[in-house]
N, C-alpha and C positions, 0 to 999 in steps of 0.2 A: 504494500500500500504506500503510494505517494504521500509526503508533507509538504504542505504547505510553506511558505516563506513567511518567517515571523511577522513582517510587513503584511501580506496578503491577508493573514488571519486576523491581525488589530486592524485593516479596515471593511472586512466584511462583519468582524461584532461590530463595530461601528456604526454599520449602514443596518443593522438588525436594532439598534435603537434606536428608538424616537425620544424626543424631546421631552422632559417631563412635562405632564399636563399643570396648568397653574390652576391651584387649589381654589376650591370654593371657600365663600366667604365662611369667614371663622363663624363656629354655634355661641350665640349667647344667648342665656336663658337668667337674665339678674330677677330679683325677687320683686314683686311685684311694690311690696313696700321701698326701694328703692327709689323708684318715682320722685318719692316726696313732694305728690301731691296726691289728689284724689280727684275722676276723671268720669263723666259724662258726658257724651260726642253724639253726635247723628254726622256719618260722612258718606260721602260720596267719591267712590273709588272708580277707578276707570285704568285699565289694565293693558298691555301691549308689550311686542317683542323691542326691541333695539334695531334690529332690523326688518323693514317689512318684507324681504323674503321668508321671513318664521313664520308667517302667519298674521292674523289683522287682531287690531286690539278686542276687548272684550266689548261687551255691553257695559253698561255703566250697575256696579253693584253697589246697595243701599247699606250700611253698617252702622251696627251701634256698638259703641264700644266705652265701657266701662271700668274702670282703675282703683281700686280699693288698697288698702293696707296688706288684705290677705290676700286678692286675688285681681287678675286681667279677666276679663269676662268680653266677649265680643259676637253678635250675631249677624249673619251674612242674610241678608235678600236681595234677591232675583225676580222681579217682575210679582213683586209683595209675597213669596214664597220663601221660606227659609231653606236656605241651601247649608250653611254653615253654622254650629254653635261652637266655640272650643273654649276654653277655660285653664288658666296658668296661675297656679299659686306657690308657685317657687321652686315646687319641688316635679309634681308631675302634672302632664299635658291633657286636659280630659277632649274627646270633640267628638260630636255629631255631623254625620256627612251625608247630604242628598245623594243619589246616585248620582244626579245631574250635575253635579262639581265635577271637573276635568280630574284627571287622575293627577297630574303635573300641581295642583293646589294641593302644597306643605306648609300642614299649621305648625312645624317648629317654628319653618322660616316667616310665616304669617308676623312670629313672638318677634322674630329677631329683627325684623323690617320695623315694626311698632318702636322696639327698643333703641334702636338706631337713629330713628325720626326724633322720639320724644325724650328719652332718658338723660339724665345730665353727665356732660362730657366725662367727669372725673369716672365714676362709677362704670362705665362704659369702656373708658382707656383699661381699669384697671379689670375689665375679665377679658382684655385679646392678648392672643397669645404673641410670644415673642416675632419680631418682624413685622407687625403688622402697629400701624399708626391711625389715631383719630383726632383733624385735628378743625376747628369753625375758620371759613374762610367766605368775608364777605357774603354775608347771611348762607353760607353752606355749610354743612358741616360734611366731609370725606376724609373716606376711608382708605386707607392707603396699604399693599403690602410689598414690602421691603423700595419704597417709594414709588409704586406704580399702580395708579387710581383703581381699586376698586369698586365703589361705590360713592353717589353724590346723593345729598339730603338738603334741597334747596329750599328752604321754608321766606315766606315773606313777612310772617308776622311772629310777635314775642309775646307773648309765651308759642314755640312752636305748633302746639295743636292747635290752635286759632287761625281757621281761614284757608289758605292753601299751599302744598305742599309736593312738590317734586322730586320722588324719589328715582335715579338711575342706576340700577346695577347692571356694571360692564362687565363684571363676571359671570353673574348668570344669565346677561342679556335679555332684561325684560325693563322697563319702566313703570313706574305708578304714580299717578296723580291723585293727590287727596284735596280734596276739600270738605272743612269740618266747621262745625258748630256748636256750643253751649246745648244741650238738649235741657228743656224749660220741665 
């Protein structure tokens, strides 16, 4: 049996691996009392890829979403039909799902989108893991790892849950526009 030349062998493993794939955004699940506040919303969410060869944005879905001491409480409707209920009280994830929610809707990532939008920067910095940065830039707040954008959180008004809000993530390539309000 013929060998190979040392050369030939380091650039066929070579051409046998790919590039490693750049991670998905880090999991945070902080405690809902973290907040340090307490939260009633009626929003208006509306959903889309980054690019529109992925496919076209959603319908516009109706949410209330509620913030407690002990718990994140949030339910989803679709054309006055509850699609989504899920529930975070620090520790584990509860949720009810219509059949009719796409398979692609992750209420972890539902938590961590919330948390990223509204939670205050310290408390946030301090559950990413190493490499990865959060920092408020000209009413945005992005997320960075090893300094190359992962996610942008454009809010126009202060207190962030107030009014409307542009979330882009380039890593998982989808976008979301919120717009919320005081529910009376």
């Amino acid at each position: 049996m013929r060998r190979l030349p040392p050369l030939v062998f380091a650039l066929l493993l070579a051409a046998c691996q790919s590039a490693p794939p750049r991670s998905a955004l880090p999991a945070i699940a902080l405690p809902p009392a973290s907040l340090g506040a307490e939260l009633s919303l009626a929003q208006r969410l509306s959903a889309g890829p980054l690019d529109a060869r992925n496919g076209h944005p959603s319908p516009p879905l109706d949410v209330q979403l509620e913030v407690a001491a002990g718990s994140l409480r949030l339910a989803g409707l679709a054309l006055g039909q509850r699609i989504l209920t899920l529930g975070w009280d620090g520790k584990a994830l509860q949720s009810q799902r219509s059949p009719l929610l796409p398979a692609s809707v992750d209420e972890a990532r539902i938590v961590r989108d919330i948390q990223l939008a509204y939670w205050p920067l310290p408390a946030l910095r301090a559950a990413l893991p190493v490499g990865w940065t959060l920092d408020e830039e000209s009413g945005a707040r992005v997320l960075r790892q090893n300094g190359e954008e992962a996610l942008r959180v454009a809010n126009q008004t202060s207190p962030p849950w107030l009014g409307h809000s542009e979330l882009t993530n380039r890593r998982e390539g989808y976008r979301l526009s919120i717009d919320s309000a005081p529910l009376q």
